[in-house]
C-alpha positions in Angstrom: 0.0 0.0 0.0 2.9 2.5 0.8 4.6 1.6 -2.3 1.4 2.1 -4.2 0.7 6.1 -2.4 3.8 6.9 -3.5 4.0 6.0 -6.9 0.3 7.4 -7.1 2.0 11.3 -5.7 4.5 10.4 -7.9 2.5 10.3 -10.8 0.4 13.7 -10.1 2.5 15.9 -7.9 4.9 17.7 -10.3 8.7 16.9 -9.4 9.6 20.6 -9.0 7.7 20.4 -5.6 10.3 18.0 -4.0 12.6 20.2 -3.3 13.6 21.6 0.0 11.6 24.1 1.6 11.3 27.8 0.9 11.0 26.3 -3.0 12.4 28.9 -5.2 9.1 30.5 -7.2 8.7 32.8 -9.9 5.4 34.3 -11.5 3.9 32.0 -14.0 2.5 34.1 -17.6 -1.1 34.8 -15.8 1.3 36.7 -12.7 2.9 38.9 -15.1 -0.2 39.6 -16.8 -1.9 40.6 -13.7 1.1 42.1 -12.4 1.7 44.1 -15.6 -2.0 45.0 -16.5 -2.5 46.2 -13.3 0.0 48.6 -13.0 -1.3 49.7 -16.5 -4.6 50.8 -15.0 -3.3 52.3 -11.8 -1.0 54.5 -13.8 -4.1 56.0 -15.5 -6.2 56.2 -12.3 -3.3 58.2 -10.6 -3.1 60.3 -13.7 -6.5 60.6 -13.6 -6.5 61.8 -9.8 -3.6 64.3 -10.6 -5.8 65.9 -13.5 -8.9 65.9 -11.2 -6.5 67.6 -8.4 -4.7 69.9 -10.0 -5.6 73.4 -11.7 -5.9 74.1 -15.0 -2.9 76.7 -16.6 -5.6 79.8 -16.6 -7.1 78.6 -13.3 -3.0 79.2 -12.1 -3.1 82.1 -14.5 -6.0 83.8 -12.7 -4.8 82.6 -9.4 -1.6 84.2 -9.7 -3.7 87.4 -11.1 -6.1 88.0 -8.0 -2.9 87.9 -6.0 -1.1 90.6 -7.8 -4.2 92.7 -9.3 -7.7 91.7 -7.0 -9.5 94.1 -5.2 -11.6 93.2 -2.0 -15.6 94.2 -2.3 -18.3 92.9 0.3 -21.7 91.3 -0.5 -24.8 90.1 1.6 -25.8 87.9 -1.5 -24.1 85.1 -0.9 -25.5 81.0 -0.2 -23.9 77.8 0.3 -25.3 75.0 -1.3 -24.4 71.9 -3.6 -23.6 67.8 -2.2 -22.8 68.2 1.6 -23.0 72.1 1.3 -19.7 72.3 -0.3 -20.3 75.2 -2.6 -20.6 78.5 -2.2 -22.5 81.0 -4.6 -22.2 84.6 -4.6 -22.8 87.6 -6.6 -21.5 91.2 -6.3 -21.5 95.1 -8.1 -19.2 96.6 -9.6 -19.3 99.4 -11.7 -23.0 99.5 -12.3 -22.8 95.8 -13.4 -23.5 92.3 -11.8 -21.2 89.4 -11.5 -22.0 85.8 -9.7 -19.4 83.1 -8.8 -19.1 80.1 -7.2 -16.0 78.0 -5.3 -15.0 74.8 -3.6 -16.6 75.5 0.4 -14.0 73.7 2.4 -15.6 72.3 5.6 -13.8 74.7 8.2 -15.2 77.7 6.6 -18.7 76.8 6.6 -19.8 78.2 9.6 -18.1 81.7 8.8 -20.0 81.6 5.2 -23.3 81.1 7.1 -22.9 84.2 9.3 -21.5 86.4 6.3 -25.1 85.5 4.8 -26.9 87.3 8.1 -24.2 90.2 8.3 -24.3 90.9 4.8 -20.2 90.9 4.9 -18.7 88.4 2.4 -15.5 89.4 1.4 -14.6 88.4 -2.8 -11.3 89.2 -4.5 -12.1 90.3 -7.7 -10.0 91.8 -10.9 -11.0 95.5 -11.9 -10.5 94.5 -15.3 -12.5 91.9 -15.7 -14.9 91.2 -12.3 -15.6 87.8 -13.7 -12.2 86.5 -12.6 -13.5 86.2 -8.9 -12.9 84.2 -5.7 -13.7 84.2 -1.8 -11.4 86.1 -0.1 -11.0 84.0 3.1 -9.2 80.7 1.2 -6.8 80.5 -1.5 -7.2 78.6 -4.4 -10.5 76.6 -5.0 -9.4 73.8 -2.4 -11.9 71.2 -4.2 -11.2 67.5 -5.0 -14.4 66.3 -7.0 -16.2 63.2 -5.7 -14.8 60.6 -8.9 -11.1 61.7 -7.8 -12.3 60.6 -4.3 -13.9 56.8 -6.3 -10.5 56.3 -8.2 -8.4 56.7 -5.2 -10.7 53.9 -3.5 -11.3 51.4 -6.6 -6.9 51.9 -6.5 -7.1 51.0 -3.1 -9.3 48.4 -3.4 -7.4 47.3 -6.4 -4.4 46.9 -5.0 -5.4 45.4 -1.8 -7.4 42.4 -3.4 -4.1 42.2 -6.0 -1.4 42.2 -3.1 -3.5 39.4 -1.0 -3.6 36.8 -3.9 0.1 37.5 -4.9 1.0 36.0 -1.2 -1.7 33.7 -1.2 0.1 32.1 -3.8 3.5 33.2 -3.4 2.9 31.3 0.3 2.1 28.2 -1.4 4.3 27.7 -3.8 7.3 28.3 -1.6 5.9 26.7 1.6 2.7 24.3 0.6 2.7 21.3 1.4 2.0 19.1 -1.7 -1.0 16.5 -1.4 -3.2 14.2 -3.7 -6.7 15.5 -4.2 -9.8 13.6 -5.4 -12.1 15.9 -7.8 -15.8 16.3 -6.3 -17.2 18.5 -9.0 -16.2 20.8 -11.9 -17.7 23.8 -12.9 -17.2 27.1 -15.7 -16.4 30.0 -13.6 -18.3 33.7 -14.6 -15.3 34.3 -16.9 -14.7 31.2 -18.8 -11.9 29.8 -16.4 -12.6 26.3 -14.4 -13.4 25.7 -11.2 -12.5 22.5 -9.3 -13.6 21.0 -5.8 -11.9 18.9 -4.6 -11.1 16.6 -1.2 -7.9 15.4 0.3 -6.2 14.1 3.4 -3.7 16.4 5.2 -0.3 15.5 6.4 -2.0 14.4 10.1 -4.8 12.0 7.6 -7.7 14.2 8.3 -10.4 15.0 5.5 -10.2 18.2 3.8 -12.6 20.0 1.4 -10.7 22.7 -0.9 -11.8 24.4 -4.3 -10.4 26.3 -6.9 -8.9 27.6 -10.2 -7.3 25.2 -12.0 -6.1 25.0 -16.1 -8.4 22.6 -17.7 -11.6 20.0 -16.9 -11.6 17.5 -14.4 -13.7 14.8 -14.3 -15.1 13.6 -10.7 -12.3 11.5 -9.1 -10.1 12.6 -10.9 -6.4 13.3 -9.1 -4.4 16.6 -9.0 -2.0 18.0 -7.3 -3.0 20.6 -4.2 -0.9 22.7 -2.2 -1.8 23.6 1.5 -0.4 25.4 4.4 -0.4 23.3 7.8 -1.8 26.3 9.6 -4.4 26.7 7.1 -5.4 23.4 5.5 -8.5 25.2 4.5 -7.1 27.2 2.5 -5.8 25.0 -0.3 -5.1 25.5 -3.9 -4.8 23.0 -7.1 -1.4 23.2 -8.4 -0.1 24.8 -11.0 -1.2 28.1 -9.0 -2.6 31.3 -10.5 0.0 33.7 -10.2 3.2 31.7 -8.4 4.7 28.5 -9.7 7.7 26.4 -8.0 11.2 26.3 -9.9 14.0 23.5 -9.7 
């Protein structure tokens, strides 16, 4: 019977697992893929969050123009409004003419806005020039960060988080799994295209173990492949070849 289990792990446990452990590892095609493709996307989404941050050259322009040029009026037409009362609207006189504008409210100025709208005091920099080019007095800049830069910044984080968790997943595996023959229960299509194994096997103490996961092609029920498992964490198993990690000689 002994002779018999070991030419059975023989035949289905790939030889490059026999090897002393931490096995040396390197990321199979699908890890470079995901490693590569990834990085692709977060590039954009970070370049997407810069152009969301940042102002525009004639938003700088005009900046740098209220500094050098803006005179200070006073208006009791102001209101805050907008998502979470993060706008401020505002109109003035100058010169027998009307002009409105609007800015980013950041949070620790709200309450002063609200009493400028009683006192009738609201301070706005303004260019003689051309009153259109206009801002609040009482904060540089526009201060805002729309919601989407907020939404990329979390699908990032949450991209990278769910990446960097499978990458040691497997990375733990293949270096320190132990190898074990697993009996196919069922095999299914996964939601995009790939295969999806369950599978049973005894640990290195002989007890029963129910795993599942990706694996490369069909399996028929009691079928044998190779699994890898972690001691601490038997239920946490993974057919073999892995995803992202594979073992090297």
């Amino acid at each position: 019977m002994a002779e018999r289990g070991s030419s059975l792990m023989d035949g289905v446990i790939p030889a490059e697992l026999n090897q002393e452990l931490p096995r040396k590892t390197r990321l199979t095609p699908m890890g470079i893929y995901s490693l590569v493709g990834s990085g692709t996307v977060s590039a954009a989404i970070v370049a997407l969050v810069v152009a969301f941050g940042s102002f525009t050259p004639k938003e700088i322009k005009d900046r740098h123009d209220l500094e050098r040029e803006g005179r200070v009026t006073y208006t009791d037409d102001v209101q805050v409004g907008g998502m979470r009362s993060a706008t401020v609207f505002y109109s003035f006189a100058y010169d027998g003419q009307s002009y409105s504008g609007k800015a980013f409210l950041p949070h620790e100025y709200l309450e002063r806005v609200l009493n400028y709208s009683k006192s009738g005091s609201f301070p706005v920099v303004f260019l003689p020039r051309d009153p259109s080019i206009n801002h609040p007095n009482d904060w540089k800049g526009n201060g805002s960060f729309p919601f989407v830069g907020y939404l990329l910044i979390l699908i990032l984080i949450i991209q990278w988080t769910g990446l960097t968790r499978l990458f040691l997943r497997d990375l733990r595996l293949a270096r320190n799994g132990i190898a074990a023959v697993a009996s196919v229960t069922d095999c299914s299509s996964g939601n995009r295209g790939g295969i999806k194994l369950r599978y049973e096997f005894r640990d290195m103490d002989g007890l029963p173990t129910d795993g599942r996961g990706d694996y490369g092609a069909k399996r028929e029920q009691g079928a044998q492949i190779c699994v890898l498992y972690l001691p601490e964490e038997t239920e946490a198993s993974r057919p073999y070849p892995l995803v992202l990690f594979r073992a090297v000689r």
